[in-house]
C-alpha positions as CSV (number, residue, x, y, z in Angstrom):
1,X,0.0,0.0,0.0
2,X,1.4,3.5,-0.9
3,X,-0.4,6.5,0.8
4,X,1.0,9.9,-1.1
5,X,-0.6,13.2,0.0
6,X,0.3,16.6,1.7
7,X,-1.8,18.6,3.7
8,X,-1.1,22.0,4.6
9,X,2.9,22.2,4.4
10,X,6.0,21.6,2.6
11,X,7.6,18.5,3.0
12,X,10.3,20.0,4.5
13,X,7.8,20.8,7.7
14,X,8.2,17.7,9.1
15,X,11.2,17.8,10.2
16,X,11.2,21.3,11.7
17,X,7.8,19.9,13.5
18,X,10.0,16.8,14.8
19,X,12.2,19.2,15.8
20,X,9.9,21.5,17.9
21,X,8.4,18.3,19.4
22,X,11.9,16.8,20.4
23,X,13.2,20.3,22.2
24,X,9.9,20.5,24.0
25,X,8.9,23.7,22.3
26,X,5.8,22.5,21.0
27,X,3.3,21.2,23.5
28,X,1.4,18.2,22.4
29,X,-0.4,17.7,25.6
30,X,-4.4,19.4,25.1
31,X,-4.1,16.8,21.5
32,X,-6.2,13.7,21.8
33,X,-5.6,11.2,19.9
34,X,-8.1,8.1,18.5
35,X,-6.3,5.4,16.8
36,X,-7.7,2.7,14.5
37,X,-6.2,-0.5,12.8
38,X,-5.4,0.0,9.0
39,X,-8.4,-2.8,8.4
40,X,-11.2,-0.5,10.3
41,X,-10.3,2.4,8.2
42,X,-14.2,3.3,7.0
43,X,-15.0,3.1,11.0
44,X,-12.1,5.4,11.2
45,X,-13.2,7.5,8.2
46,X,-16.8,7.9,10.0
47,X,-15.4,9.0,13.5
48,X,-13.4,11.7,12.2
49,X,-16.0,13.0,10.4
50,X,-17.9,13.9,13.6
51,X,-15.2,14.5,15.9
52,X,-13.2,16.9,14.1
53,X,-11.5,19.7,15.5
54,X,-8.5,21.6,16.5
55,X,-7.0,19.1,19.0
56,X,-8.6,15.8,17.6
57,X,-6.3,13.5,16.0
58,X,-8.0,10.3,14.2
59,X,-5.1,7.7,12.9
60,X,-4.8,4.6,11.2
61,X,-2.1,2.0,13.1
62,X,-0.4,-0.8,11.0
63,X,-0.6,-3.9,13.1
64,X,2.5,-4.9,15.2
């Protein structure tokens, strides 16, 4: 499976956001997070879509 996309920023973001997160100068502490296995992804398709917003995070997990 190949997933291609880009949001918002530069590819190059990423690692300045790594960055900030490492150092401790980005705060990731009001985000909550709701994680789904790659094989729910339309139940994870449906929750984000009514529980958007600024802190909500809804990810797909690869199995271990």
């Amino acid at each position: 499976m190949t997933i291609r996309g880009q949001w918002m920023y530069p590819r190059v973001a990423n690692v300045g956001i790594i960055r900030l997160v490492a150092t401790g100068a980005l705060d990731l502490t009001p985000e909550h997070v709701t994680r789904f296995d790659l094989d729910q992804v339309n139940d994870a398709v449906t929750y984000a879509a009514t529980h958007g917003g600024p802190f909500d995070r809804t990810i797909l997990t690869p199995r271990a």
